[in-house]
KEVOTI-235189 format. One record per residue: residue number from 1; x, y, z of N, C-alpha, C in turn. Coordinates in steps of 0.1 Angstrom, whole numbers, plus 5000, padded with zeros to 4 digits. Last residue first. Layout:
BEGIN
+-------+------+------+------+-------+-------+-------+------+------+------+
| torvo | n.c1 | n.c2 | n.c3 | ca.c1 | ca.c2 | ca.c3 | c.c1 | c.c2 | c.c3 |
+-------+------+------+------+-------+-------+-------+------+------+------+
|   NUM |    X |    Y |    Z |     X |     Y |     Z |    X |    Y |    Z |
...
+-------+------+------+------+-------+-------+-------+------+------+------+
***
This chain:
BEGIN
+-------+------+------+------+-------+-------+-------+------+------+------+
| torvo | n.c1 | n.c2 | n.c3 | ca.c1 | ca.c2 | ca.c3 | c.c1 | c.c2 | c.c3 |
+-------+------+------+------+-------+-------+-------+------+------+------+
|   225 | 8484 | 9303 | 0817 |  8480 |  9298 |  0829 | 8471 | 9310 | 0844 |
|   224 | 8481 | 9313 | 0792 |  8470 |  9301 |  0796 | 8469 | 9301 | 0812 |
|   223 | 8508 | 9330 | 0791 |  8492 |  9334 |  0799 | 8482 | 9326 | 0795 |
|   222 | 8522 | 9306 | 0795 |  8523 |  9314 |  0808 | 8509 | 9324 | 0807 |
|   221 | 8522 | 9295 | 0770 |  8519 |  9286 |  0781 | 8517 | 9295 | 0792 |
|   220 | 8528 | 9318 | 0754 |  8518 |  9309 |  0751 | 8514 | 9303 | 0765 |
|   219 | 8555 | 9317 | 0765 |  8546 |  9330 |  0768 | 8531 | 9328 | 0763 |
|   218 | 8564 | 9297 | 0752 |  8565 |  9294 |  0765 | 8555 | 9311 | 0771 |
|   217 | 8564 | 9301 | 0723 |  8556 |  9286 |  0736 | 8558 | 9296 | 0745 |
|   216 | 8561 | 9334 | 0718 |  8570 |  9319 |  0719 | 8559 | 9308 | 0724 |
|   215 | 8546 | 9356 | 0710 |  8542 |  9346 |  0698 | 8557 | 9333 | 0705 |
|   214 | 8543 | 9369 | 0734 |  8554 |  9369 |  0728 | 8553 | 9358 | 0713 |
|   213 | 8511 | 9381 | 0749 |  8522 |  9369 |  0747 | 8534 | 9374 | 0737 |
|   212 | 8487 | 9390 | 0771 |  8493 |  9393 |  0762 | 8504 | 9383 | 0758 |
|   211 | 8448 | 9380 | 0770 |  8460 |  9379 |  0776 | 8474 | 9383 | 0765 |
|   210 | 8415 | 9388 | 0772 |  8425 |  9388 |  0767 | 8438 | 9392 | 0776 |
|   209 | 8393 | 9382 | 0788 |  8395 |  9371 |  0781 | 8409 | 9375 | 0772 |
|   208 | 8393 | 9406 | 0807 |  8398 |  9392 |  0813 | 8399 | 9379 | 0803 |
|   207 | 8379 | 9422 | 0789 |  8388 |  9425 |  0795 | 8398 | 9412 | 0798 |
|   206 | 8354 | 9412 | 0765 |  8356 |  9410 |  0781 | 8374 | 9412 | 0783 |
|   205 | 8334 | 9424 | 0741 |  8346 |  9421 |  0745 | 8349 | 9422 | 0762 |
|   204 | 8302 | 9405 | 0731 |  8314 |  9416 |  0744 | 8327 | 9417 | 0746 |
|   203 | 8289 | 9395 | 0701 |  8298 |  9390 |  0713 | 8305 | 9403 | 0721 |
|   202 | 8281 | 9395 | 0674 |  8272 |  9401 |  0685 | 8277 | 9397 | 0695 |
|   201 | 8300 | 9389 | 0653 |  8291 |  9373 |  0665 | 8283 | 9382 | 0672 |
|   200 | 8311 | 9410 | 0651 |  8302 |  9405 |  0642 | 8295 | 9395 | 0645 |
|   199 | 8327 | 9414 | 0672 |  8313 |  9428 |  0669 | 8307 | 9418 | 0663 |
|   198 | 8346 | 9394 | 0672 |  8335 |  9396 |  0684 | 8323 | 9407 | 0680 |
|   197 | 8362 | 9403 | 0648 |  8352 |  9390 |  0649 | 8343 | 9389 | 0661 |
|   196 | 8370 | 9423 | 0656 |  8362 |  9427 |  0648 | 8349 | 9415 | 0647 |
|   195 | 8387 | 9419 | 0679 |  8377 |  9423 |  0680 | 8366 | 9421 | 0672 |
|   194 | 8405 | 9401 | 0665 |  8398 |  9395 |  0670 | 8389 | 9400 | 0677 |
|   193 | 8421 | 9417 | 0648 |  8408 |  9414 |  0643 | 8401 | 9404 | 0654 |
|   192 | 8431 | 9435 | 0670 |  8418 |  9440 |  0659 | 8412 | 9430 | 0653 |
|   191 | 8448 | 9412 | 0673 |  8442 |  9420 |  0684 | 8423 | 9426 | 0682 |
|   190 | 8460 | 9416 | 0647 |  8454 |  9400 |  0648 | 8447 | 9407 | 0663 |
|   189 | 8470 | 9436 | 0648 |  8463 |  9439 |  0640 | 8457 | 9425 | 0640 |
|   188 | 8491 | 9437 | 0666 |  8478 |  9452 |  0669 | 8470 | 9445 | 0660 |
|   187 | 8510 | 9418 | 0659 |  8499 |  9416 |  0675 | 8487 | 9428 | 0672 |
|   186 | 8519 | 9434 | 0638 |  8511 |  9417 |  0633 | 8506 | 9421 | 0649 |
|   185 | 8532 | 9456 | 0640 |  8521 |  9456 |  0635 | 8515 | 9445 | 0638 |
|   184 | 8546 | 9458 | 0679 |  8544 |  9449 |  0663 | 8531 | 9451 | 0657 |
|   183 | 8538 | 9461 | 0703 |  8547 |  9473 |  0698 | 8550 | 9464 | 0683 |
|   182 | 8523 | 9442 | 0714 |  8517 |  9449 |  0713 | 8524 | 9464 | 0703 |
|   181 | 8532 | 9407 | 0707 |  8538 |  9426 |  0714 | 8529 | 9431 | 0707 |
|   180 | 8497 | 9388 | 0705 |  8510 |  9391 |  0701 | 8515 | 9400 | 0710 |
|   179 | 8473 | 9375 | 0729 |  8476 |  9392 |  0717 | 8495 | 9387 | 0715 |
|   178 | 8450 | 9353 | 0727 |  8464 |  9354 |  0732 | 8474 | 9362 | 0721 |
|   177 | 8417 | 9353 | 0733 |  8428 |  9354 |  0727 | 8440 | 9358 | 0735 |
|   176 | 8385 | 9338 | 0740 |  8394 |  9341 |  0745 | 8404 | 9347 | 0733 |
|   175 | 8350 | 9335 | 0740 |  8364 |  9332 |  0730 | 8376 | 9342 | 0739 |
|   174 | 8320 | 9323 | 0748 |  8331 |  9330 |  0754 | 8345 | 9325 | 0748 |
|   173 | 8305 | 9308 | 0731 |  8300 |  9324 |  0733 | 8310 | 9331 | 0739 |
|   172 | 8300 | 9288 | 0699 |  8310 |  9295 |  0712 | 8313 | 9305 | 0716 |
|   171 | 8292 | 9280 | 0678 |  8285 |  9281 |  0692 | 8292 | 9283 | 0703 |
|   170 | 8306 | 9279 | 0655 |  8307 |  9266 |  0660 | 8298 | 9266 | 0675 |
|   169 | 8307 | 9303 | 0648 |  8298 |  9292 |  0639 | 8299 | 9284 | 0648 |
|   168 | 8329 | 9311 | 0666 |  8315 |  9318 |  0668 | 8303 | 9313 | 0664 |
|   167 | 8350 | 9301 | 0656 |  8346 |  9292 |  0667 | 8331 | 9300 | 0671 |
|   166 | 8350 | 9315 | 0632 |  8348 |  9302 |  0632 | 8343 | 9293 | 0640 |
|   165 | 8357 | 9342 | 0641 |  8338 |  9332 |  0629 | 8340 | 9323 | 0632 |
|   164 | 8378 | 9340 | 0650 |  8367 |  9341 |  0657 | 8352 | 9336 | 0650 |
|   163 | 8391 | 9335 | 0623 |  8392 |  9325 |  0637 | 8381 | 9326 | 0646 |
|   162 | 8390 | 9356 | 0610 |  8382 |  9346 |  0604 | 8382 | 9335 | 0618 |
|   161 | 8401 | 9375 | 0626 |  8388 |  9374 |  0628 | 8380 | 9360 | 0619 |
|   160 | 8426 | 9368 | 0621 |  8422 |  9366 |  0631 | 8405 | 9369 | 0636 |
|   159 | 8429 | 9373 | 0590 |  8428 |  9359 |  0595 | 8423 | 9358 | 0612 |
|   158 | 8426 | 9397 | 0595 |  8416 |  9388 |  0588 | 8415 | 9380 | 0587 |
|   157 | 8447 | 9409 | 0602 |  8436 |  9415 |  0610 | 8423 | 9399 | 0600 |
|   156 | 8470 | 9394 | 0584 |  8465 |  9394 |  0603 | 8455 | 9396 | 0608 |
|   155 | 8473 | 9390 | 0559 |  8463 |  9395 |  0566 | 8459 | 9390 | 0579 |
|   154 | 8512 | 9392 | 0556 |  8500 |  9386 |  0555 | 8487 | 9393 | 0561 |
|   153 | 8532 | 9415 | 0538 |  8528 |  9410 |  0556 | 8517 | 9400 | 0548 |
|   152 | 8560 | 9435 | 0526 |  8552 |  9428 |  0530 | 8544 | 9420 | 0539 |
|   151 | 8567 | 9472 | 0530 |  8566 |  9462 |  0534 | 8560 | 9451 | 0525 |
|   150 | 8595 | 9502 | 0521 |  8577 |  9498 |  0518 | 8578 | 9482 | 0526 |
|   149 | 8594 | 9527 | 0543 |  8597 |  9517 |  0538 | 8585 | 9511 | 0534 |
|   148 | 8587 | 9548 | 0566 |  8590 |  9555 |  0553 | 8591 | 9540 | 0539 |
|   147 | 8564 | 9544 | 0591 |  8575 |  9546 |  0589 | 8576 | 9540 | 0571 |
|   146 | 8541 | 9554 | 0610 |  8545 |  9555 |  0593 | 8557 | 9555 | 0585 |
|   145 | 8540 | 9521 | 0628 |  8536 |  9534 |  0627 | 8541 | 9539 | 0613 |
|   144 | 8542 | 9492 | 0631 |  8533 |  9499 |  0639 | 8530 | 9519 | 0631 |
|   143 | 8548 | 9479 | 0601 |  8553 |  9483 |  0609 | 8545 | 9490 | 0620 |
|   142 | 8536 | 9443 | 0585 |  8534 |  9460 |  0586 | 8543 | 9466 | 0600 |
|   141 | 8565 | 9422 | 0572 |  8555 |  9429 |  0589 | 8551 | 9445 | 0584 |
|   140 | 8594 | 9432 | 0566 |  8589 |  9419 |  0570 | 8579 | 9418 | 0576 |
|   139 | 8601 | 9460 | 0543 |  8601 |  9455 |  0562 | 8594 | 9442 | 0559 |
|   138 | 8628 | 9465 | 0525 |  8614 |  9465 |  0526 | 8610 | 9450 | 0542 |
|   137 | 8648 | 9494 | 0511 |  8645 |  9483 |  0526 | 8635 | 9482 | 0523 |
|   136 | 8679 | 9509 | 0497 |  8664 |  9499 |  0491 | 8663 | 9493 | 0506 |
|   135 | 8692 | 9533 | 0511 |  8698 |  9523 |  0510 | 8682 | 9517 | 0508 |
|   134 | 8695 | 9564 | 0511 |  8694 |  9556 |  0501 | 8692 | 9547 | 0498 |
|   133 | 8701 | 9574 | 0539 |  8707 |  9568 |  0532 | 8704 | 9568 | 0513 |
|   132 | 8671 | 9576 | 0541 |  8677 |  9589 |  0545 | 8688 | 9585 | 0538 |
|   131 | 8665 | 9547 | 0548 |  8660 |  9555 |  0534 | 8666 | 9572 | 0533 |
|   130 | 8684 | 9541 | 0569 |  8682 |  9533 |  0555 | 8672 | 9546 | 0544 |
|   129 | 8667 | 9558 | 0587 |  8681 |  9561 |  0589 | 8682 | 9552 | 0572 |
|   128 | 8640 | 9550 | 0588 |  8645 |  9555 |  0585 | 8656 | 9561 | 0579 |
|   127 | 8646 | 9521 | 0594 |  8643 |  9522 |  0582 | 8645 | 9534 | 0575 |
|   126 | 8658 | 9525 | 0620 |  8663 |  9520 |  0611 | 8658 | 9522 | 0599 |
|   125 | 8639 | 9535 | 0645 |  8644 |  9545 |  0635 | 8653 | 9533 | 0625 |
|   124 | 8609 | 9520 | 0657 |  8628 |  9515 |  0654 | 8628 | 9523 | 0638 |
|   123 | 8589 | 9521 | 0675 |  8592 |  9529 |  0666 | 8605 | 9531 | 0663 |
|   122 | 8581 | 9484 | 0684 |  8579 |  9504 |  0684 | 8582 | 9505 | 0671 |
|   121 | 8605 | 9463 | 0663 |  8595 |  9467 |  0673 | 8594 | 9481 | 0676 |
|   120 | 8607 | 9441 | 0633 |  8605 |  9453 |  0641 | 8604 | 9458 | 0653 |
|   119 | 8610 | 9416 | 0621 |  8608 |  9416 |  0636 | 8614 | 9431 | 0643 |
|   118 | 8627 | 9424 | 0597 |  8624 |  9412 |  0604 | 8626 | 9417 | 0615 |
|   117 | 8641 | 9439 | 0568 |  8640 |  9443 |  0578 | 8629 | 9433 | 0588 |
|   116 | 8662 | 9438 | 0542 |  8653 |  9436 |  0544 | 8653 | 9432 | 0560 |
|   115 | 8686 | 9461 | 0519 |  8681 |  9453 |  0535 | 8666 | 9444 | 0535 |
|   114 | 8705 | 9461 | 0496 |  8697 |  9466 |  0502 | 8698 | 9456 | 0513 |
|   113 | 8732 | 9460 | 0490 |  8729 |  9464 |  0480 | 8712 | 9468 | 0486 |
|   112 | 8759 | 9465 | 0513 |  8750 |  9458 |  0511 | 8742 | 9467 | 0499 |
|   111 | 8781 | 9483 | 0518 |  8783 |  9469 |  0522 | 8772 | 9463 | 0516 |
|   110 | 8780 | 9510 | 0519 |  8781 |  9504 |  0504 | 8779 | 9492 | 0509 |
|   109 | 8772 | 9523 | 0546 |  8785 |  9523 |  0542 | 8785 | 9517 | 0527 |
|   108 | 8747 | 9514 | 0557 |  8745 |  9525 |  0549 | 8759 | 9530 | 0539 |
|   107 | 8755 | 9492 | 0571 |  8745 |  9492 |  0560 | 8743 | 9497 | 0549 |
|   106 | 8771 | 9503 | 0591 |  8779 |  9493 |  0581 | 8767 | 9490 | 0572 |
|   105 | 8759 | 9518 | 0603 |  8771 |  9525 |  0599 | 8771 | 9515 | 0586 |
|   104 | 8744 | 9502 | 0620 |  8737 |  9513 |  0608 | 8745 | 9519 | 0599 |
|   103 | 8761 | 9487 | 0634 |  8753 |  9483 |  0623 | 8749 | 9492 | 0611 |
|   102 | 8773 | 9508 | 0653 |  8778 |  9501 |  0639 | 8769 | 9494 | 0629 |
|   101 | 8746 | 9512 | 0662 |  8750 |  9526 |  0652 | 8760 | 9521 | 0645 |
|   100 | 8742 | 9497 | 0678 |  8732 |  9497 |  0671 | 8737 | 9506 | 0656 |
|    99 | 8757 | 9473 | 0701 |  8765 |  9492 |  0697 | 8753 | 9492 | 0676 |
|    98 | 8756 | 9451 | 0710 |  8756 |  9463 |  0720 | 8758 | 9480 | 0712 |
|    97 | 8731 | 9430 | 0697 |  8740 |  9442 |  0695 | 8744 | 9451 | 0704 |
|    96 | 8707 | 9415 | 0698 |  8718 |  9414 |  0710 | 8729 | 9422 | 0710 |
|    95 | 8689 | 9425 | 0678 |  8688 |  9425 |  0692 | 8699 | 9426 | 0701 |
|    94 | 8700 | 9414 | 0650 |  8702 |  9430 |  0657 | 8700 | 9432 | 0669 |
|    93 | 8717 | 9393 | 0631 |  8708 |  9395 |  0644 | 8713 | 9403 | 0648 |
|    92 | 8718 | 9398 | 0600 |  8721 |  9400 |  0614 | 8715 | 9400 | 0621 |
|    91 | 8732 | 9376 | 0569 |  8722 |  9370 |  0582 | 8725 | 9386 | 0592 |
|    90 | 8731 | 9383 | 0537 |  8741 |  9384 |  0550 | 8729 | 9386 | 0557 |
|    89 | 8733 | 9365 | 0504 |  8727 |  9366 |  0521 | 8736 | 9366 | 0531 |
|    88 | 8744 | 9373 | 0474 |  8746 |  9368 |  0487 | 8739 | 9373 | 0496 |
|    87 | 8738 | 9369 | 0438 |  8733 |  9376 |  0450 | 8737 | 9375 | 0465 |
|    86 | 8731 | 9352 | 0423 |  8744 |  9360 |  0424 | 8743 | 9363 | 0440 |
|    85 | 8706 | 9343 | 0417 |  8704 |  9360 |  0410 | 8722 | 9365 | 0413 |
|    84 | 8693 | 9329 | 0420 |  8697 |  9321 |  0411 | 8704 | 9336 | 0405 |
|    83 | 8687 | 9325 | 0450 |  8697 |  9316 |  0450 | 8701 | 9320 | 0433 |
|    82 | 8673 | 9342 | 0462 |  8681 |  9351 |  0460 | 8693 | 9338 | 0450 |
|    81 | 8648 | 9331 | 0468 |  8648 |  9341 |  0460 | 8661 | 9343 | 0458 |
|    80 | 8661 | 9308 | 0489 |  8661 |  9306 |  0476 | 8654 | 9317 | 0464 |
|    79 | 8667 | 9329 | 0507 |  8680 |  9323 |  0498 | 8672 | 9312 | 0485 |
|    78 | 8641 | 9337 | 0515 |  8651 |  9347 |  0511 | 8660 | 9339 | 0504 |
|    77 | 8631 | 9312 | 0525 |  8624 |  9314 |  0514 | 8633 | 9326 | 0507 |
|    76 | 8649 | 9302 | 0549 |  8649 |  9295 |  0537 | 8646 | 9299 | 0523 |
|    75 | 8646 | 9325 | 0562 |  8654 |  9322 |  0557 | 8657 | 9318 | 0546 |
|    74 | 8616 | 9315 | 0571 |  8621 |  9330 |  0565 | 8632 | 9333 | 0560 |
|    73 | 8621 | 9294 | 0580 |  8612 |  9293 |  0572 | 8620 | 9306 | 0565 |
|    72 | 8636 | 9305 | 0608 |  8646 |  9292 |  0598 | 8636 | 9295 | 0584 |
|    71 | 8614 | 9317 | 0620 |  8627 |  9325 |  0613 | 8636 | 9319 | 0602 |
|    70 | 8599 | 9297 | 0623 |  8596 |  9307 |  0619 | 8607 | 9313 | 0609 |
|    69 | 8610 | 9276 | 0645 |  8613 |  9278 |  0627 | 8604 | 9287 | 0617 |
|    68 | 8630 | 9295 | 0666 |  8616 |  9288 |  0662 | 8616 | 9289 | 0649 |
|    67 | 8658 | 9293 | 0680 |  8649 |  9283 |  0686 | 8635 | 9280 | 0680 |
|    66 | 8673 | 9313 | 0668 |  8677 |  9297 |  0668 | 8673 | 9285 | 0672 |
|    65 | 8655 | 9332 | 0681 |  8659 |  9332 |  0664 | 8669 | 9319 | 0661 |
|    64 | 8662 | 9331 | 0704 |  8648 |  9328 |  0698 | 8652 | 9332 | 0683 |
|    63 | 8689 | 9339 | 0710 |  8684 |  9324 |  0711 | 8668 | 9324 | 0707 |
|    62 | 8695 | 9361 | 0700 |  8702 |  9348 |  0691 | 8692 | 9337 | 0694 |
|    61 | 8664 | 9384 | 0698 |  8674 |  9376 |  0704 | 8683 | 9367 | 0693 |
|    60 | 8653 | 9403 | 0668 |  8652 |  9395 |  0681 | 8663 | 9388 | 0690 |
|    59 | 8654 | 9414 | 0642 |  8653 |  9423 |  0655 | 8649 | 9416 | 0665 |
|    58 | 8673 | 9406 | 0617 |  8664 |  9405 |  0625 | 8664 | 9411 | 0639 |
|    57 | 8680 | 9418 | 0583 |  8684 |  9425 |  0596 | 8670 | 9413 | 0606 |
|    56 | 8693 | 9406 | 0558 |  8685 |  9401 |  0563 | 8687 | 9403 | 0578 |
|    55 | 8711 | 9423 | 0533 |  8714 |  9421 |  0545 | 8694 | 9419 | 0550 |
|    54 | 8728 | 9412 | 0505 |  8713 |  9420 |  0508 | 8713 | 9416 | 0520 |
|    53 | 8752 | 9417 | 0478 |  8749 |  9413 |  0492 | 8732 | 9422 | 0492 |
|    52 | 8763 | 9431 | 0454 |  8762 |  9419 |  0453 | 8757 | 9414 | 0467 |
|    51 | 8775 | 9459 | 0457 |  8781 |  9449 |  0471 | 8778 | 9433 | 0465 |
|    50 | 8786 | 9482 | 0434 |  8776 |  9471 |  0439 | 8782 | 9463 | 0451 |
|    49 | 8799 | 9498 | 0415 |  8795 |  9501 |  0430 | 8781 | 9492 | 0439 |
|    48 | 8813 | 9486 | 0395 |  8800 |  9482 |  0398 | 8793 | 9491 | 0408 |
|    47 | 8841 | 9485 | 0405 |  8837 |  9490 |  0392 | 8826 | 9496 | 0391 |
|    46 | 8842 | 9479 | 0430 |  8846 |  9493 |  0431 | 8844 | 9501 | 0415 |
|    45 | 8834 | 9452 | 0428 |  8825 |  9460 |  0437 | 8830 | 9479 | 0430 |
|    44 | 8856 | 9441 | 0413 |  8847 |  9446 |  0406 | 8835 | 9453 | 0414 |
|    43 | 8871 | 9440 | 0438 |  8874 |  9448 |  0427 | 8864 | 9453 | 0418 |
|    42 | 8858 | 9424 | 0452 |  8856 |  9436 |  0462 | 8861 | 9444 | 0447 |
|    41 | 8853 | 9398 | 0439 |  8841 |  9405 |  0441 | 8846 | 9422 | 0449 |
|    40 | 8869 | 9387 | 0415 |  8875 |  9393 |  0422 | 8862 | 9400 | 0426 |
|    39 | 8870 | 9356 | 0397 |  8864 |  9370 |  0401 | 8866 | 9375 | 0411 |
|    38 | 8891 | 9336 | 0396 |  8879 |  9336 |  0406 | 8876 | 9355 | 0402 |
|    37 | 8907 | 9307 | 0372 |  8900 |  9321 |  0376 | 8887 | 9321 | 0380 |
|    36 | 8922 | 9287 | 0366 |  8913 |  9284 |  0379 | 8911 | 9297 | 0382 |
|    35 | 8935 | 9286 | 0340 |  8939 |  9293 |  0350 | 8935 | 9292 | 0366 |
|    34 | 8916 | 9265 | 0325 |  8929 |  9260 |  0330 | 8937 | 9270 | 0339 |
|    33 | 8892 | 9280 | 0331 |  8891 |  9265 |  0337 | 8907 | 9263 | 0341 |
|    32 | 8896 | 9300 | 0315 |  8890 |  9306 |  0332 | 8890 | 9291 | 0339 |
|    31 | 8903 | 9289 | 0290 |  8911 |  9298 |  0296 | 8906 | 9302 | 0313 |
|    30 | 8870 | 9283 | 0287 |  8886 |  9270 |  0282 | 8900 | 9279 | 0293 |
|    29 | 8860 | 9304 | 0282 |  8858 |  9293 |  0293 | 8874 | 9287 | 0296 |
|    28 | 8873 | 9318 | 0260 |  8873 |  9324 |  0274 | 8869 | 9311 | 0283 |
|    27 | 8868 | 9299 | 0241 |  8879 |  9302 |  0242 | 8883 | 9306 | 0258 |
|    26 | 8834 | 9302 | 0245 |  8843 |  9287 |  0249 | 8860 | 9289 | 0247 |
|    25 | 8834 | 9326 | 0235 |  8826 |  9325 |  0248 | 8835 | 9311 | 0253 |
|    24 | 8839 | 9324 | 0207 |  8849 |  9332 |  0215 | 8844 | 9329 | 0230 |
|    23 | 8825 | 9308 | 0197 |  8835 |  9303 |  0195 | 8842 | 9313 | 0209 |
|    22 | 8798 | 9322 | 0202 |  8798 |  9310 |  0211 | 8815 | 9303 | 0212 |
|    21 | 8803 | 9363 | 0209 |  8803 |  9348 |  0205 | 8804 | 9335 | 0208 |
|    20 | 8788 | 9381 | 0230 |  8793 |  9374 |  0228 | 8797 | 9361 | 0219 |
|    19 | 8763 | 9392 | 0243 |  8773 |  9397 |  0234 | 8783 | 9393 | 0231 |
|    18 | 8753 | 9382 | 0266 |  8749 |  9377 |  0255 | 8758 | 9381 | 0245 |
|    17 | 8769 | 9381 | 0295 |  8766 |  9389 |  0289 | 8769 | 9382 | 0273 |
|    16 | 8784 | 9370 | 0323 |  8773 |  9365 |  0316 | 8767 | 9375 | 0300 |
|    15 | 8804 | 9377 | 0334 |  8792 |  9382 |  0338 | 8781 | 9380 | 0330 |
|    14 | 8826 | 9363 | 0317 |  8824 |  9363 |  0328 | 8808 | 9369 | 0331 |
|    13 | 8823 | 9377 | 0291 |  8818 |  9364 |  0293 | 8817 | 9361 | 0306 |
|    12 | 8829 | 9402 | 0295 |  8817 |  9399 |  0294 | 8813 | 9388 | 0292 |
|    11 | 8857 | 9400 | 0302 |  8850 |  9406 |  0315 | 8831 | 9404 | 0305 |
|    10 | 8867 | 9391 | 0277 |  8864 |  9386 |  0289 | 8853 | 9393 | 0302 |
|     9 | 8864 | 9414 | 0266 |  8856 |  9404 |  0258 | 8858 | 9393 | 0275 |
|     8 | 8879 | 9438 | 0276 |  8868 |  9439 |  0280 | 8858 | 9421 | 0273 |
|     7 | 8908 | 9425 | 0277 |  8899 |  9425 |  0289 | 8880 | 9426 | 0289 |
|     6 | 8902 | 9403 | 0244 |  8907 |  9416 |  0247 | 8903 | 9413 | 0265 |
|     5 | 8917 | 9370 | 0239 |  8909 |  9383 |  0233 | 8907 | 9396 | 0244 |
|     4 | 8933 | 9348 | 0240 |  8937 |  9358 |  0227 | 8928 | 9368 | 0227 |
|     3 | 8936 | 9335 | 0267 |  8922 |  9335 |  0254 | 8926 | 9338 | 0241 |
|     2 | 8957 | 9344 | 0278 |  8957 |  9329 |  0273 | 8945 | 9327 | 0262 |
|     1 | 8949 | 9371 | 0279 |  8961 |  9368 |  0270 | 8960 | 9354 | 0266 |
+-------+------+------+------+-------+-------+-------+------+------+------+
***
């Protein structure tokens, strides 16, 4: 009413929408400045059936997820994909959850527009249960087994055999490694490659040169010792 023009001419300057003229787009401004109008996100959720959210599920502790900047890194790189799009970041740490099924409840419930899924382990029905849903997931990490979501990951199995070339070039007949969980794509597949890189040095795999770890320090430092 303060503009002089109709709901729907506002509701498209608000959301940005080209269809609009520049006289009429700065009438609507001029009126959203002197009212101090806020969009109403749960209202227009019920227009839209959008949440405008993407839930960044992690599957570890509080305290190792506030202890290595792995995760902080992973963070950082999600909000600034998401910084120019509207879009909100909802953080969960799923580990310490006593009750796994609210979670699942509240994913699949409209709350979030999709997931993205961090630090898998086994065979964690979530993605599942999310694509049985409907609900868009794409996992952080190949997953150990076939589960239904699509992923991205780096080449684990290839960088870890490029490691073994390396120190293999370098004349080094007894190589050791320290395996990721074994219930994570990334440990089976840096595991692999650090076989692969022992086939191709003409090197034995020795039993006693592989130890398992937690990718922390301190499971680092325990099977050195």
């Amino acid at each position: 009413e303060l503009a002089g023009v109709s709901r729907a001419t506002v509701s498209r300057v608000v959301n940005g929408s080209p269809r609009v003229s520049p006289v009429v787009r700065a009438q609507v401004e001029r009126a959203v400045a002197k009212l101090g109008y806020v969009p109403n996100r749960a209202a227009r959720s019920l227009v839209t059936r959008r949440a405008d959210s993407v839930a960044l599920v992690v599957s570890e502790p509080h305290a190792r997820f506030f202890s290595e900047p792995f995760f902080a890194g992973m963070v950082r790189g999600v909000g600034a994909a998401l910084a120019e799009t509207g879009v909100q970041l909802l953080l969960l740490i799923a580990h310490d959850l006593p009750d796994r099924e609210r979670l699942e409840r509240y994913m699949v419930g409209g709350h979030v527009d999709g997931v993205l899924l961090a630090s898998l382990h086994g065979d964690d029905p979530l993605p599942g249960t999310l694509e049985r849903a409907g609900v868009p997931a794409v996992l952080v990490g190949r997953p150990t087994g076939a589960a239904p979501a699509s992923y991205v990951d780096a080449d684990n199995r290839g960088g870890a055999r490029k490691a073994v070339d390396h120190l293999a070039a370098r004349g080094r007949r007894t190589i050791a490694t320290i395996a990721g969980p074994l219930d994570m794509g990334v440990g089976l597949d840096r595991l692999d490659g650090y076989r692969d890189g022992l086939r191709a040095a003409g090197l034995a795999e020795e039993g006693d040169l592989v130890e398992s770890g937690d990718f922390t320090e301190e499971g680092g430092a325990a099977a050195m010792g």
